[in-house]
C-alpha positions in Angstrom: 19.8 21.4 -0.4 17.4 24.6 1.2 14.3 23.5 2.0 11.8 24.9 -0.5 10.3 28.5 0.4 7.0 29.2 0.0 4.0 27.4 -1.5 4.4 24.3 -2.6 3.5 24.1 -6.4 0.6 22.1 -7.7 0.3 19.7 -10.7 -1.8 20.3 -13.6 -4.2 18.1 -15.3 -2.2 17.5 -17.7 1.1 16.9 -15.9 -0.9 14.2 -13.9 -2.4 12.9 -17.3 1.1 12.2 -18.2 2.8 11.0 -15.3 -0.4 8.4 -14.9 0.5 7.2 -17.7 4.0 7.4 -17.5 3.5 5.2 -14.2 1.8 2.6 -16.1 4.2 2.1 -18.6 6.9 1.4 -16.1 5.1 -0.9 -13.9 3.5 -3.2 -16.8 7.5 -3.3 -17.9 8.8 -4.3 -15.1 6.0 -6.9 -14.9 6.9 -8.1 -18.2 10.8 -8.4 -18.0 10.2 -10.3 -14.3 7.8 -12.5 -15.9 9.4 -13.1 -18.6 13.0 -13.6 -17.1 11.1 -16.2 -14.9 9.6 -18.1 -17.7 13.0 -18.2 -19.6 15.6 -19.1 -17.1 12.8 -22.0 -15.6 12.1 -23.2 -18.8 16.0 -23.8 -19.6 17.1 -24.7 -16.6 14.4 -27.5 -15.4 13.4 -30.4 -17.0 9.7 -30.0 -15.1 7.8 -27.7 -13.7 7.3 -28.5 -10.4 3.9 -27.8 -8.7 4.6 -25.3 -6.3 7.0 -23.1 -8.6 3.8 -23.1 -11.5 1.0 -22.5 -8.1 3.5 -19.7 -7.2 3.8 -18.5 -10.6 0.0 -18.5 -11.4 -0.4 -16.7 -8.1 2.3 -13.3 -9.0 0.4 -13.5 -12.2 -2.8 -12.9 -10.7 -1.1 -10.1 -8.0 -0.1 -8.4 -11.1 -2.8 -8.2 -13.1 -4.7 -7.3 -10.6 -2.7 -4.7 -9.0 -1.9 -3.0 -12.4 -6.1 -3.1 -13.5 -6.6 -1.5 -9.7 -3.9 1.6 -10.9 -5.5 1.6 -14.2 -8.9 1.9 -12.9 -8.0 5.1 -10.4 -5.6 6.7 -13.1 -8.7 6.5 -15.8 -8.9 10.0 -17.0 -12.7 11.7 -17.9 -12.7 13.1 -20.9 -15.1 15.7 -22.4 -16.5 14.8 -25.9 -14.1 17.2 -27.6 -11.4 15.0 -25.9 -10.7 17.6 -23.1 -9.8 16.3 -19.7 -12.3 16.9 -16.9 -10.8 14.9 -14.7 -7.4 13.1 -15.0 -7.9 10.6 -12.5 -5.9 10.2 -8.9 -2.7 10.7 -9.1 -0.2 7.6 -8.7 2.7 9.2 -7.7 1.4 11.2 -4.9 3.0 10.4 -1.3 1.3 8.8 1.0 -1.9 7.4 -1.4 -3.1 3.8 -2.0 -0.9 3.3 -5.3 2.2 3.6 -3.4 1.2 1.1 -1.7 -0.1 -0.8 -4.9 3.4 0.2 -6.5 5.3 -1.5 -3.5 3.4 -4.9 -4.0 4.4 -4.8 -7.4 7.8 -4.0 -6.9 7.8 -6.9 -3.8 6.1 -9.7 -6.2 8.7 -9.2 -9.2 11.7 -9.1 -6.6 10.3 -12.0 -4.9 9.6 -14.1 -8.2 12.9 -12.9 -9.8 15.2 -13.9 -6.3 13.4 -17.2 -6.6 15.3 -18.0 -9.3 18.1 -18.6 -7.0 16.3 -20.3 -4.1 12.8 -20.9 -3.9 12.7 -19.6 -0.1 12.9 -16.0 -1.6 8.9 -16.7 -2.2 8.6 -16.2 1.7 9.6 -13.0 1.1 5.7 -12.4 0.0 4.6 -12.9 4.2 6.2 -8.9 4.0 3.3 -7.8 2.5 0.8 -8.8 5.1 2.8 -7.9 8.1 3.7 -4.8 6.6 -0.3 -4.2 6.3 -0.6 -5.6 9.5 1.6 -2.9 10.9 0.1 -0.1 8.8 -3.7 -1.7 10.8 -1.9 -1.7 14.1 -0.1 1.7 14.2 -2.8 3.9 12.4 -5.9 2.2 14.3 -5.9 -0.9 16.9 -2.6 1.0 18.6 -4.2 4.4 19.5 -7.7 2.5 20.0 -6.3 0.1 22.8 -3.7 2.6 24.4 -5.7 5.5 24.3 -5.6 7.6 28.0 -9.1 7.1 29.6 -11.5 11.0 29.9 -10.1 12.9 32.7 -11.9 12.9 35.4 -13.5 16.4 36.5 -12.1 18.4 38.9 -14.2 17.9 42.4 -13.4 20.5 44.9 -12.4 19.1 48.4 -15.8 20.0 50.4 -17.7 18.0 47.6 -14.6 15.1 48.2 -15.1 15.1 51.6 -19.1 14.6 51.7 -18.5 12.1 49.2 -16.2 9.9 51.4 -18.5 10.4 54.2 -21.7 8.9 52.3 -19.8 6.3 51.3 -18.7 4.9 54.4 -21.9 5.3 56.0 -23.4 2.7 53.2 -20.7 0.4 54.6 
């Protein structure tokens, strides 16, 4: 495919409105059919719940919840009080933003939760999401901070080198 020519097009309020909300939808789904596929298939398949499966269960819920109210809170449109939109919020599908990365650790915790139904060493799995933000830290900040090249010195012309060197040994 041609790379595009030109100006790249811009979205309307609207469009975002829309999308937003469009976003939503899919993300609380896929929340529900991993949840709910978890429920079902433990519930049949084990006589008890066993204490790290319900702790580990309690604790996607509360990623969830609170990763979905976090896109719901930036995607909340301002409206006018003829129900115009002023504002429709950030937009959650644009590259590089914090919902993508609020999308991924949705889409991490139901992969995780639902591949735990086959082993519950798929839960390590989760340990991405902190080295991936520990990677993110270390390549955006720490990395350019400790490796950055010192200030160049100013050039010094050789007379001024010379008297330098001279003074110095004298003090010695």
């Amino acid at each position: 495919m041609a790379p595009q020519k030109g100006k790249q097009g811009t979205k309307g309020q609207k469009q975002i409105l829309e999308e937003n909300v469009s976003t939503l939808n899919f993300y609380r789904n896929m929340v529900f059919v991993a949840c709910g596929a978890f429920l079902v298939v433990t519930s049949v398949l084990s006589e008890t719940y066993a204490w790290q499966t319900t702790t580990l269960f309690v604790f996607a819920l509360a990623v969830y919840i609170s990763s979905y109210q976090f896109m719901a809170y930036m995607a909340r449109p301002k409206l006018s009080d003829s129900g115009q939109v002023l504002d429709p919020g950030v937009d959650l599908n644009m590259e590089g933003g914090i919902a993508e990365h609020v999308k991924d650790l949705i889409i991490l915790t139901s992969g995780c939760q639902l591949l735990s139904l086959i082993s519950n060493y798929f839960w390590l799995l989760w340990l991405l999401a902190p080295a991936r933000g520990f990677w993110m830290l270390w390549t955006n900040f720490l990395g350019p901070w400790f490796f950055q090249q010192a200030p160049a010195q100013p050039d010094v012309d050789e007379k001024r080198q010379r008297r330098m060197e001279r003074r110095m040994m004298k003090r010695h």
